[in-house]
C-alpha positions as CSV (number, residue, x, y, z in Angstrom):
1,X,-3.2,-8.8,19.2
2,X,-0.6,-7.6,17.0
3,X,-1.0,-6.8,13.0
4,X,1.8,-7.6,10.7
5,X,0.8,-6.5,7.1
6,X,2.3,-8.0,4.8
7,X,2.6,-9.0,0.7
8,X,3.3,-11.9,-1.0
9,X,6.9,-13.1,-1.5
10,X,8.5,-10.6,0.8
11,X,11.2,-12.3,2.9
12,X,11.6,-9.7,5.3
13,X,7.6,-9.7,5.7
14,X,7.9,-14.0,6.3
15,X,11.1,-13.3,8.8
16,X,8.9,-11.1,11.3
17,X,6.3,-13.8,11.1
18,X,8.8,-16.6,11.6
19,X,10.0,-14.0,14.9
20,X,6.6,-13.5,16.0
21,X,5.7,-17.4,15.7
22,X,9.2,-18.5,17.2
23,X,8.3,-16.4,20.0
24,X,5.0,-17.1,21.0
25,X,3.0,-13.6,19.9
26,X,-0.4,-14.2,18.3
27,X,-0.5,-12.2,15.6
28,X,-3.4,-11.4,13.1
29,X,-1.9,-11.5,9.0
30,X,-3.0,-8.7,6.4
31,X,-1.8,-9.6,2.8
32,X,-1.6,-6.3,0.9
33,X,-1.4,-8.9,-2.6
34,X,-4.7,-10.1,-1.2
35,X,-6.4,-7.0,0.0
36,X,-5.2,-4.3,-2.5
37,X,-7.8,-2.2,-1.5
38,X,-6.4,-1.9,2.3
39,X,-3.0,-0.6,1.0
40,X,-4.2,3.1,1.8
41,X,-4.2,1.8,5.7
42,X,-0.3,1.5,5.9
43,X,-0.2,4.9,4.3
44,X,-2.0,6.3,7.0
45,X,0.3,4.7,9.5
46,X,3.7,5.2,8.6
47,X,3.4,7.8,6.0
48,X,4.8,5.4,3.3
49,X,4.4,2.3,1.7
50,X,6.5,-0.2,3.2
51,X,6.3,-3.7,4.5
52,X,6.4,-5.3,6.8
53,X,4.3,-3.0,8.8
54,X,3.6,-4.0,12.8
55,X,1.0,-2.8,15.1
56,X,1.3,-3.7,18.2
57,X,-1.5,-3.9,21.0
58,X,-0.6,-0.8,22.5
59,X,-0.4,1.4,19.2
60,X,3.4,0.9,18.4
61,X,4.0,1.2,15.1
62,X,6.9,-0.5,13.2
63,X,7.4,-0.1,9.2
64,X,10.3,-2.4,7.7
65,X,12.2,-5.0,9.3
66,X,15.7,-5.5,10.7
67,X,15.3,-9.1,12.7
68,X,13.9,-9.8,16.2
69,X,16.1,-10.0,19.3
């Protein structure tokens, strides 16, 4: 399953769900606005802090978003 963190009131965090949904992935939310505390986890992935971050099943990262194809 893929991970999109995200926070609250980001449009380019609701435009990779909208993507996602439009295409048919499952995908599993994490609201950084909501879980302050798992903020450190994105830092540990991408080496910033930056949303959207996506992790897909296979270990592909992907911090920011520039629209689905």
């Amino acid at each position: 399953m893929v991970t999109i963190y995200t926070k609250t009131g980001c449009p380019y965090c609701a435009a990779a769900m909208e993507d996602y949904r439009r295409r048919g992935i499952e995908y599993r939310e994490v609201n950084l606005s909501l879980e302050p505390d798992r903020i450190p986890e994105i830092g540990q992935l991408t080496g910033r802090r930056l949303v959207p971050v996506i992790v897909e099943d296979k270990g592909r990262v992907t911090a920011g978003w520039e629209g689905g194809g």
